[in-house]
C-alpha positions, 0 to 999 in steps of 0.5 A: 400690081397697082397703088399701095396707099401707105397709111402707117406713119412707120411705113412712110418712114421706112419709105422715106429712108434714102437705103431702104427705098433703093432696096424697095426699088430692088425688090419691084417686078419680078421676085429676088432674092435678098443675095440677088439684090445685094450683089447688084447693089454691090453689098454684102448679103447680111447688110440688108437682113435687117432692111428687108426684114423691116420691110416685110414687117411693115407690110411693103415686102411679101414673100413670095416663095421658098426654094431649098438650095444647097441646104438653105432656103432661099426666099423670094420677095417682092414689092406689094405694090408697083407704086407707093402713095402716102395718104394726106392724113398722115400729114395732118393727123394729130400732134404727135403725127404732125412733128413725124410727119414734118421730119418725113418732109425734112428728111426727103427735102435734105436726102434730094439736097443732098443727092444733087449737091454730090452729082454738082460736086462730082462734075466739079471735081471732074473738071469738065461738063457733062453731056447735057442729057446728063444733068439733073433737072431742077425746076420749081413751077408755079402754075395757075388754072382753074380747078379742072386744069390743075386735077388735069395737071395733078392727073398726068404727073400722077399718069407719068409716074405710073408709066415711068415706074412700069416701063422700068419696073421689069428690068434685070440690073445690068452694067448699061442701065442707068439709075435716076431719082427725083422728087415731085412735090406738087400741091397747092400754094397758100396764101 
């Protein structure tokens, strides 16, 4: 399904928000329907209306078919694309687009904060050390090269995330698949 490139400040923020992009995570591969998602979440149906709701709104939800059922219809969604990309100019627009755009940032910095300080707490209260393929990897680099290595560089992360994101895009929920996050900020430094 490709790249979508989000270029409304709305959906950014809709992408940013940790609930809604589980949902988005949910609703990527082959269509569900929002009971199907929120009995694999462990969630009551109605709790994800307004998100999905939200989501199809904006444009990053498509419905895809209706089926009757038992007097009902259920609706199948999913995903418009297989990756979301925010556009540079979200991040410098205008005035107004500038203070959004810096809560966006804020808010993904303190959402992953806030992610590994509960896994670092659990293990703690846990009292013992996990396995070391368990643990999160934290790392911050600094690289340097001219520009045709960094555009290399800048080409596999984004190669990696393509594949990554296909690779398990496909997969039925299931009790022995694991769940993992991350965030890759990677740009150029300033002097």
């Amino acid at each position: 399904m490709g790249t979508y490139i989000v270029k409304r400040l709305e959906q950014a923020k809709l992408l940013t928000d940790p609930f809604k992009l589980k949902l988005i995570e949910r609703f990527a591969g082959k269509p569900v329907t929002t009971k199907q998602v929120a009995d694999r979440m462990g969630e009551k149906a109605p709790r994800l209306y307004r998100h999905v709701d939200a989501l199809v709104a904006e444009g990053l939800l498509e419905l895809v078919e209706e089926k009757p059922k038992r007097g009902t219809i259920e609706r199948y969604y999913r995903t418009v694309a297989d990756r979301f990309e925010i556009h540079p100019d979200l991040f410098i627009a205008s005035d107004e687009g500038d203070a959004d755009a810096r809560d966006m940032i804020r808010s993904l910095l303190r959402d992953t904060e806030s992610d590994l300080v509960k896994i670092f707490d659990a293990y703690k209260a846990a009292g013992s050390s996990p396995n070391e393929d368990e643990l999160p990897i934290v790392m911050r680099i600094a690289v340097r090269g001219t520009s045709e290595e960094i555009q290399d560089l800048r080409k596999k992360l984004e190669d990696w995330h393509k594949e990554s994101s296909q690779a398990c895009g496909e997969r039925e929920d299931s009790n022995d698949l694991e769940s993992w996050s991350g965030l890759i900020a990677f740009y150029p430094e300033q002097k």
